[in-house]
C-alpha positions in Angstrom: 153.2 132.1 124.5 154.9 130.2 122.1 153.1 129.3 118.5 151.6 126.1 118.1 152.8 125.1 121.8 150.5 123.2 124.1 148.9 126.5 125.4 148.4 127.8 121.5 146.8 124.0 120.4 144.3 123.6 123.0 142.5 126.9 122.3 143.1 125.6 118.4 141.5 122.5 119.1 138.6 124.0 121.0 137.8 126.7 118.1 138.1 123.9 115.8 135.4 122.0 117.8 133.5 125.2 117.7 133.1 125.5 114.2 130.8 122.6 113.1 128.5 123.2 116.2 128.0 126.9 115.1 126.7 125.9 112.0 124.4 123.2 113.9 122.9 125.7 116.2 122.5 128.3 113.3 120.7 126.0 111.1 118.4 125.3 113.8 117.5 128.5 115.0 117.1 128.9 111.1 113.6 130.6 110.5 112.8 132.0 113.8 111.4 135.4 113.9 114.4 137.4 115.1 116.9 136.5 117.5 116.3 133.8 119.6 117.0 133.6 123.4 119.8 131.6 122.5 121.5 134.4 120.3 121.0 136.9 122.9 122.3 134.5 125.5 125.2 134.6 123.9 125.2 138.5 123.2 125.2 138.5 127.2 127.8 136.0 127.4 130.4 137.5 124.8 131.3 140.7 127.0 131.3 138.4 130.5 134.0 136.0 129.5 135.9 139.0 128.1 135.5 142.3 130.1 136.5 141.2 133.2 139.6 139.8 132.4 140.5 143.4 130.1 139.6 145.1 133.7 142.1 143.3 135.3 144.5 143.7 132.2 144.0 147.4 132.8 144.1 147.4 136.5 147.1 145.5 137.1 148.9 144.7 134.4 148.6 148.5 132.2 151.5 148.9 129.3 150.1 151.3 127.0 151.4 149.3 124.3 149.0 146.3 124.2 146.2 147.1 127.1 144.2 149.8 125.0 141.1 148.4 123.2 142.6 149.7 119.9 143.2 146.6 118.0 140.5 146.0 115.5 139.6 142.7 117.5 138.6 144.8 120.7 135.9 146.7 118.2 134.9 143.0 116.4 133.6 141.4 119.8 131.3 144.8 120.7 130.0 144.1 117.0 129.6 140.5 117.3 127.5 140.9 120.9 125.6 144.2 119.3 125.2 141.4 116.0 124.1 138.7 118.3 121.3 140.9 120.1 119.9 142.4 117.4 120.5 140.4 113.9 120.7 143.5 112.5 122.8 144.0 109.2 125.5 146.2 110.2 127.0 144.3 113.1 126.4 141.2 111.4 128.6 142.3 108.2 131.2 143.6 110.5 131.5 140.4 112.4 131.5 138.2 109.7 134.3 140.3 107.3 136.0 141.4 110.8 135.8 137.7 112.2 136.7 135.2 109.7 139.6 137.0 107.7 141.1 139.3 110.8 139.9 137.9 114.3 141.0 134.6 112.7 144.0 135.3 111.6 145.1 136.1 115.6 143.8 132.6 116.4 146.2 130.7 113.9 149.3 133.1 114.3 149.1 134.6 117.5 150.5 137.7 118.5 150.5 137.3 122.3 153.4 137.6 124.7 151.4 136.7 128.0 151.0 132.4 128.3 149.2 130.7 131.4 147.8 131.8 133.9 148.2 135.4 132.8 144.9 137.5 132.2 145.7 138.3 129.1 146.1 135.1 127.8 142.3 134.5 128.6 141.2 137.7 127.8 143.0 137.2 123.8 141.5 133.8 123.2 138.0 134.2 124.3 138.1 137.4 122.5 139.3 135.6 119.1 136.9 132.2 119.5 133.8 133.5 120.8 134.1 136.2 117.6 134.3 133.8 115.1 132.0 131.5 116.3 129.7 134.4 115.9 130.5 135.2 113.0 130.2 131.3 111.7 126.7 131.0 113.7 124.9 134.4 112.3 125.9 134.1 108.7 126.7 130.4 108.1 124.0 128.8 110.4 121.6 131.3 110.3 121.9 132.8 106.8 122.0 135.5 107.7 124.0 137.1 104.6 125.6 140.2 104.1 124.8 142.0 101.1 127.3 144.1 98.6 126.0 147.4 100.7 127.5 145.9 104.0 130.2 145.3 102.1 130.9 149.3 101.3 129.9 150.6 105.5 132.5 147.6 106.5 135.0 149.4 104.8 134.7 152.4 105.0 134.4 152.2 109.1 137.4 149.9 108.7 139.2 152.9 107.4 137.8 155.2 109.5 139.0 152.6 112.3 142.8 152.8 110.8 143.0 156.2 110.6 142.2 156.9 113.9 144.7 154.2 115.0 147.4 155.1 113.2 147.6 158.9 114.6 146.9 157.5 118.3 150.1 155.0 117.6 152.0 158.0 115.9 151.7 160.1 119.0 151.6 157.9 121.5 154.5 155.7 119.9 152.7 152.0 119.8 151.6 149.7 117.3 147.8 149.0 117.6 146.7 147.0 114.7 150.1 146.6 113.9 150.1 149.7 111.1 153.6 150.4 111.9 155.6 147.3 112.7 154.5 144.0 111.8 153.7 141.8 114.5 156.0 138.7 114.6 155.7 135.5 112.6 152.2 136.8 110.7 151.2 136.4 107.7 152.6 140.2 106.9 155.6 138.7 106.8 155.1 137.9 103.2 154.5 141.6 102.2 156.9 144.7 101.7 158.4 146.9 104.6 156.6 149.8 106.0 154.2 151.6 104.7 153.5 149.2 102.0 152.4 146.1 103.5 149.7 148.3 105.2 148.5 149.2 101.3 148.7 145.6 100.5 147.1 144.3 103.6 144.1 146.5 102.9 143.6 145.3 99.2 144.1 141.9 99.7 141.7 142.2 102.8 139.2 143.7 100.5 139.5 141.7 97.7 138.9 138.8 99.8 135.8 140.4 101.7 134.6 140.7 98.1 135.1 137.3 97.8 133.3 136.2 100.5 130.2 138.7 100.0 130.0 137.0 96.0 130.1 133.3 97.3 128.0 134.1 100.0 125.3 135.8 98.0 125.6 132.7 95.3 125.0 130.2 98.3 122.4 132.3 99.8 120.5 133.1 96.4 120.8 128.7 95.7 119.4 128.0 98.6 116.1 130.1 98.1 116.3 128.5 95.0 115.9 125.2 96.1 113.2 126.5 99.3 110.9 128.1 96.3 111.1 124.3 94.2 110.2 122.6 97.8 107.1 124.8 98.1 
């Protein structure tokens, strides 16, 4: 698939679309006394439009290179449906710093070889969307905000995660999670060669989940704020 070709734009512009209706439904379900039937719809949902397709990935189209569920992405949508079902705070954290700085960085540069009608290609981009869409809908919509605690158990299972990863791609010679070749035309192309943009990936990564937890503590801690004046 090529970047930002007709088969790259129209998942773009149906992710975009996504986005702002998230929100809607999260602010709606706002309030409800844990997860609605909506949320666990879509808990159901998540791993339909997505395990099928990896079956047939794995039945009929197996390269050891790409069809393992190693990438952090494969981990992100079990959190996200295990987030969806239950609200609780782990899953939630880990598919809100896991979606909306890694998941959707695959969505705006793309590292997929596969294009129409291959099952990979639908496997990749309902992975990716339905993710982040998650992640906007539990945290943005619902409020549902991570706290400086699920900041420190998101990275430390996110190290956990590249350890593991990196020994399975040193004896098995791949790349999963790309920690020892970039992947092409990424945003790692702006960091140093092997090993180092792997160092510098991980602090900028946590520097910006630390980021994200401060602003989204300051929006959540306003917005009681301005309930408690209401009432």
């Amino acid at each position: 698939m090529s970047s930002y070709g007709l088969t790259h734009l129209v998942p773009l512009v149906i992710f975009v679309l996504g986005l702002p209706a998230a929100v809607w439904l999260g602010r709606r379900h706002r309030g409800t006394d844990g997860p609605t039937r909506f949320s666990r719809g879509a808990a159901i949902v998540l791993p339909v439009v997505t395990v099928p397709f990896q079956l047939v990935d794995l039945a009929f189209n197996f390269d050891v290179d790409v069809t393992l569920p190693l990438h952090l992405c494969d981990l992100a949508w079990i959190a996200a449906t295990w987030a969806l079902w239950s609200h609780k705070p782990f899953p939630v954290a880990l598919t809100f710093f896991w979606g909306l700085t890694l998941t959707i960085q695959g969505v705006v540069t793309p590292a997929l070889n596969e294009d129409l009608p291959h099952p990979r290609y639908f496997a990749f981009w309902a992975l990716h969307l339905l993710i982040v869409w998650a992640a906007v809908y539990l945290v943005i919509g619902l409020g549902k905000v991570p706290r400086w605690r699920d900041l420190g158990t998101t990275v430390i299972t996110t190290l956990v995660w590249a350890v593991a990863t990196y020994v399975f791609n040193v004896v098995a010679d791949t790349n999963y999670g790309y920690l020892l070749r970039k992947p092409r035309s990424s945003i790692l192309d702006y960091f140093g060669d092997w090993p180092w943009y792997v160092v510098q990936e991980i602090g900028v990564v946590v520097a910006v989940w630390t980021v994200m937890t401060w602003v989204a503590q300051r929006a959540a801690g306003r917005a009681a704020g301005r309930a408690a004046r209401v009432t």
